[in-house]
C-alpha positions as CSV (number, residue, x, y, z in Angstrom):
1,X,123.8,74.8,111.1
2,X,126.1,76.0,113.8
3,X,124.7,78.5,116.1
4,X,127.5,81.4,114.9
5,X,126.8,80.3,111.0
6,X,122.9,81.4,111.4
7,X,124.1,84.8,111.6
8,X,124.1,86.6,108.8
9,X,126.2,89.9,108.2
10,X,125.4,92.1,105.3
11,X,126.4,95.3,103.8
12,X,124.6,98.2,102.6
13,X,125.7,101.6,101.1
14,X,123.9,104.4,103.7
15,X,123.4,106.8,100.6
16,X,123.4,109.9,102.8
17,X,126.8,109.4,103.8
18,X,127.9,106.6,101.2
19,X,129.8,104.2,104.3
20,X,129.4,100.4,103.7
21,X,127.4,99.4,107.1
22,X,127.3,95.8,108.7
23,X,123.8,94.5,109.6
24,X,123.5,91.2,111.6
25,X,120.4,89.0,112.3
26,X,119.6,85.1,113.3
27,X,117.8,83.5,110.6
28,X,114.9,81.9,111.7
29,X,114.4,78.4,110.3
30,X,112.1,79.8,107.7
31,X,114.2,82.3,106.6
32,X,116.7,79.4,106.0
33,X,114.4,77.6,104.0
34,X,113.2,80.6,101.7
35,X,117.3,81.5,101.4
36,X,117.8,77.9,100.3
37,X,115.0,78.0,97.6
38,X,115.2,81.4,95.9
39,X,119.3,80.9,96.0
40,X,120.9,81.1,92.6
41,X,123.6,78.3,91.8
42,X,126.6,80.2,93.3
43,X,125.2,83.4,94.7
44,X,126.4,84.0,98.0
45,X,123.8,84.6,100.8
46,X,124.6,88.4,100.6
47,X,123.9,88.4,96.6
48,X,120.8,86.8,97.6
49,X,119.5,89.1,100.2
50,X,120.8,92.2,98.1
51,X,118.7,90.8,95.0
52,X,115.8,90.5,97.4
53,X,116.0,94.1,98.6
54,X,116.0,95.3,95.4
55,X,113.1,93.0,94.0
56,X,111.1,94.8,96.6
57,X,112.3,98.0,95.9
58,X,110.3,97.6,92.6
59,X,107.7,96.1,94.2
60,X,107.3,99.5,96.1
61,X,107.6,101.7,93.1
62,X,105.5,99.6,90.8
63,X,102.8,100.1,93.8
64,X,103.0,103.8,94.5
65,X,102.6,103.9,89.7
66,X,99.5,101.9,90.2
67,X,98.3,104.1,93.2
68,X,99.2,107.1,90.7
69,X,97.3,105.6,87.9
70,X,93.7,104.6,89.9
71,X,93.8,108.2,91.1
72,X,94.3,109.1,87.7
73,X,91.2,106.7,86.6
74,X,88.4,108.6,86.0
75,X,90.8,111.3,84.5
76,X,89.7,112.0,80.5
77,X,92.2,113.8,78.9
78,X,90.3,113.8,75.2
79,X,88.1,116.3,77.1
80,X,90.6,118.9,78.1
81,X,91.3,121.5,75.3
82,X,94.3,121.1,73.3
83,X,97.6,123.0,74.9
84,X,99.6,123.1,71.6
């Protein structure tokens, strides 16, 4: 891999102004190989990374409902009187 094809520009949409923004890095050799893997037959790098950020997106979420529901364990709602 040329030295100018290991870096990667993507786009995002900032969401508080709604502007496409570039974003450049160098991908370490690592990076290359866990691009390579999780790669779908042709999805572009950018597809790939976007689908990555978005998996841990839900990651994040599904963390902070399972923080929710342990602090929420010991909670037992059949001995709360009835609202309705």
């Amino acid at each position: 891999m040329t030295q100018s094809a290991s870096v990667e520009h993507l786009l995002y949409t900032d969401n508080s102004e709604r502007m496409a923004t570039s974003i450049g890095f160098r991908l370490t050799p690592e990076d290359e190989r866990i691009l390579r893997e999780v790669s779908r037959e042709g999805e572009t790098t950018t597809e790939t990374l976007r689908r990555g950020l978005r998996s841990l997106s839900r990651e994040q979420y599904l963390e902070r409902l399972r923080e929710d529901a342990r602090a929420l364990d010991d909670e037992d709602l059949s001995a709360e009187p009835d609202e309705w």
